[in-house]
Every structure is written in C-alpha cells, then in structure tokens.
C-alpha positions as CSV (number, residue, x, y, z in Angstrom):
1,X,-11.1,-38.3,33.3
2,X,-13.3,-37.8,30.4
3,X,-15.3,-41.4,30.9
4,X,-16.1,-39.9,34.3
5,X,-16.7,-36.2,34.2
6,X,-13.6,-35.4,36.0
7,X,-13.9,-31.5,35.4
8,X,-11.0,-30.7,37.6
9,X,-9.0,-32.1,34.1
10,X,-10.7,-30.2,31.9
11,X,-10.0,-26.7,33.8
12,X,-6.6,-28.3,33.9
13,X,-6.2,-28.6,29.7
14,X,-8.1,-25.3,28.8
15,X,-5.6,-23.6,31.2
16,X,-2.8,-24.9,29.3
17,X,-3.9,-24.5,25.8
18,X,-5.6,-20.9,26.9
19,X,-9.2,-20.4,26.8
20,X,-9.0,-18.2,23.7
21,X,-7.5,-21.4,21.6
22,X,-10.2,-23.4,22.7
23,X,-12.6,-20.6,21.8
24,X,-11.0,-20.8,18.5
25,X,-11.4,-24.4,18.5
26,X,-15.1,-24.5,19.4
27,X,-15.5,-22.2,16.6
28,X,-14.2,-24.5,14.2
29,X,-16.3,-27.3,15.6
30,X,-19.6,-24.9,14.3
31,X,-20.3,-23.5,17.7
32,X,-21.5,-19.8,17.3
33,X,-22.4,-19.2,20.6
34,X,-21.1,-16.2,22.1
35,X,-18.1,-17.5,24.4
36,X,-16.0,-15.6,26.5
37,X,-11.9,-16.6,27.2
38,X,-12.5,-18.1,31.2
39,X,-11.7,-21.5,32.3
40,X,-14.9,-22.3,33.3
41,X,-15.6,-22.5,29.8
42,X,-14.0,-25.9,29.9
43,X,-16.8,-27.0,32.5
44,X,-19.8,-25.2,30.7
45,X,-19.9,-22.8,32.3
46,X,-21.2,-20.4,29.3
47,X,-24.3,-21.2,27.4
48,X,-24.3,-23.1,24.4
49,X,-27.6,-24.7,22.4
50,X,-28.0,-27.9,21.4
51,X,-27.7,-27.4,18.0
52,X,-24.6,-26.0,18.5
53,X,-23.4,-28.8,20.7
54,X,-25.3,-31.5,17.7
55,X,-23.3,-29.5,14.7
56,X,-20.0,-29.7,16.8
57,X,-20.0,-33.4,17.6
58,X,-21.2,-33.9,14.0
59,X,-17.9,-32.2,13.2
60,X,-16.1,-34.6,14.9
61,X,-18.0,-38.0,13.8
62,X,-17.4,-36.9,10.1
63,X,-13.8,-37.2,11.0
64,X,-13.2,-33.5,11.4
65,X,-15.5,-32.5,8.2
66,X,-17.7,-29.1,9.2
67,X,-21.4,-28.8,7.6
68,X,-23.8,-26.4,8.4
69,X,-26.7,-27.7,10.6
70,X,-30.2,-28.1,8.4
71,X,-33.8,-28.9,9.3
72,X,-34.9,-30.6,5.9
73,X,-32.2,-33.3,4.1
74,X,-34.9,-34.3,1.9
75,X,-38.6,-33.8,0.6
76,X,-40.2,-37.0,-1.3
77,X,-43.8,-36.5,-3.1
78,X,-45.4,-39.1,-5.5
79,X,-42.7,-41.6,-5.1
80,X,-40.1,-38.4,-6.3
81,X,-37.3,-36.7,-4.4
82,X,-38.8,-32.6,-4.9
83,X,-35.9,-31.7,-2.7
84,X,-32.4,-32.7,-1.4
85,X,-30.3,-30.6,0.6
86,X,-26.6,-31.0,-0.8
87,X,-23.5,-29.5,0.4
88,X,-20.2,-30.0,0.3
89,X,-18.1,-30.6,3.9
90,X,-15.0,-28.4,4.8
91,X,-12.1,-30.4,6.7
92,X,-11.1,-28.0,9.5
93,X,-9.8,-30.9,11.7
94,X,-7.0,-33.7,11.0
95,X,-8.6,-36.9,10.9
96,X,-6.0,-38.5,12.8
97,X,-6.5,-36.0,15.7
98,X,-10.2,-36.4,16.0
99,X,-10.0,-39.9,16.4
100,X,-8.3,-39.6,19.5
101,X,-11.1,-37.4,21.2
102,X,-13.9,-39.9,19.6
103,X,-11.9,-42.7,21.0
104,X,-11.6,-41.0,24.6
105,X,-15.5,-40.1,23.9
106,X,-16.8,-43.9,22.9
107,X,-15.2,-44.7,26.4
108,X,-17.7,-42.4,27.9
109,X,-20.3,-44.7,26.1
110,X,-18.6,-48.3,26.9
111,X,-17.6,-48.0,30.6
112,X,-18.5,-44.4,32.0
113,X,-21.3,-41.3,32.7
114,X,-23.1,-42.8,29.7
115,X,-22.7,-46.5,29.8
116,X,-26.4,-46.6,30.4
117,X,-26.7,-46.6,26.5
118,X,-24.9,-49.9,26.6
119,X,-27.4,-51.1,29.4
120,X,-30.6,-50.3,26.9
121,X,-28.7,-52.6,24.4
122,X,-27.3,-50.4,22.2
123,X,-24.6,-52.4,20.8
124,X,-23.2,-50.1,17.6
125,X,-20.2,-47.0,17.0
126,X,-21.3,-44.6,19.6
127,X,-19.3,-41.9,21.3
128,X,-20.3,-39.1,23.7
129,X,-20.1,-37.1,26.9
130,X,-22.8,-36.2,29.3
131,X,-23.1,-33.0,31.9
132,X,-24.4,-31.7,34.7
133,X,-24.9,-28.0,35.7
134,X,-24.4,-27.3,39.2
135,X,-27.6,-28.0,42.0
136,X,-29.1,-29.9,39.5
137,X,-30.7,-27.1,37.3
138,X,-30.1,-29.1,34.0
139,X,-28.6,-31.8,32.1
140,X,-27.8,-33.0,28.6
141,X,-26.1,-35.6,26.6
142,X,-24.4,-35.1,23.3
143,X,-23.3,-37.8,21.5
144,X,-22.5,-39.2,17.8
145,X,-22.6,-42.5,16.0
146,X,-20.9,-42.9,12.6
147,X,-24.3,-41.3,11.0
148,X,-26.2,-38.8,13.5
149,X,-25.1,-36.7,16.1
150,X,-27.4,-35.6,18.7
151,X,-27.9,-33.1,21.3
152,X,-30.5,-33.4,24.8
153,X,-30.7,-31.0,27.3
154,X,-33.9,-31.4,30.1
155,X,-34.2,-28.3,32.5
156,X,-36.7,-25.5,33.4
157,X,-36.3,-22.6,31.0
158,X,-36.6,-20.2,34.3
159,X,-33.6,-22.0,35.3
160,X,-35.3,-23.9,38.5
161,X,-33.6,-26.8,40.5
162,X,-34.7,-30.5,38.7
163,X,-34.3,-32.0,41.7
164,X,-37.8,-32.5,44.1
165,X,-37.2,-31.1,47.5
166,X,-39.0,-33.1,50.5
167,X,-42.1,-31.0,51.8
C-alpha cells in the first residue's frame, strides 16, 4: 500500500493507532508543525514544511537517532576547518522498528510511486515516499539514503492548480 500511495491504508492505521499517537509520533520524528488529531492527517491533509519532512526522514535514516536540522555543517578557510557544527543525536526510535518503515519505504524507491529514481540510474540505499495533494495543486518527494535526507515540494505559493487547462 505504501509502494503505491494507497491512502485508503493509511486512514485505515492512524484510525487504529489514534491520530493523537501519531501526532506524538510525528513529534518525535522532529516535526514541529502545528498538527491537529484528524485522520486526514495520515493523508496530508495538514501543512508541514519541508524541512520538517527532511529532519523527520533524517530521523528515520539514522536508525531512529533525532538531530536538529542545521544550515552550516562546516566552514573551511585557508585550507582550515573555522567551523564545524557538532551535536550529539538522541535515540527516540528502536532501531529494529525503524527498519521496518525504511524497508516498506526503499520499496517505494525499487518498484513503486518513486521507481523513477531507479529509472535515472540511481543504483545505491534509497528509501522514500512521494505525494500528491488533491486537483493537482502540489507535490513533493521526501526521501533518505544512508547519508542525506531530502525534502521537494513544487506548487504555486497562492495554492493554484499545476495542472495546464486546455484554452
């Protein structure tokens, strides 16, 4: 269900687990967006940046190890490191337990809604999920290899249809 965007499973999980356990979840994961407890929440349904999405799947490529997102890891002058950005991780996840989801999620890379990465030659560790917002007003990938999460999203900021209408 995950490979191919089967939302219909997704509203199906949050409702079991609740919505407020998945908020909590999410939470642990480094997203700070405001969220409220619906089950459209499963589906995106509630706004959430892309560094949010970046720092969660980060959370889940470290094997369940939280760090706080960062715009400088490093500043090199002369041939000398001036600055390095060190911090130590928290484990808020068992590593046993995130496997699991990055498994599900590197299927979503080898055979479904993202395969194109495959396609382009992309042969390494990749996991991921992709989305669509209803009549086509945005899109995004998230996805993680071993070493970098990442985080698109293409849409109009006034929240327009993508798709070209026939004049």
């Amino acid at each position: 269900a995950l490979m191919k965007s089967r939302n219909s499973v997704a509203a199906q999980l949050i409702d079991r687990v609740t919505p407020e356990r998945a908020i909590r979840t999410a939470r642990a994961l480094g997203i700070k967006a405001k969220l409220e407890p619906h089950l459209a929440t499963s589906l995106g349904a509630q706004g959430v940046t892309p560094v949010d999405m970046a720092t969660a799947y980060a959370t889940l490529a470290r094997g369940g190890i939280a760090l706080e997102p960062h715009l400088v890891s490093r500043i090199v002058g002369g041939g000398e490191t001036l600055f390095e950005y060190m911090t130590a991780g928290e484990s808020r996840f068992a590593p046993e337990i995130v496997y699991q989801l990055l498994d599900m999620m590197t299927g979503v890379i080898d055979g479904g809604t993202g395969q194109i990465i495959r396609r382009k030659g992309f042969k390494g560790i990749a996991a991921g999920k992709t989305g669509t917002s209803s009549d086509f007003r945005d899109s995004w990938f998230v996805g993680s290899t071993p070493d970098l999460a990442v985080a698109i999203w293409v849409g109009y900021d006034d929240n327009r249809e993508m798709r070209l209408k026939n004049r």
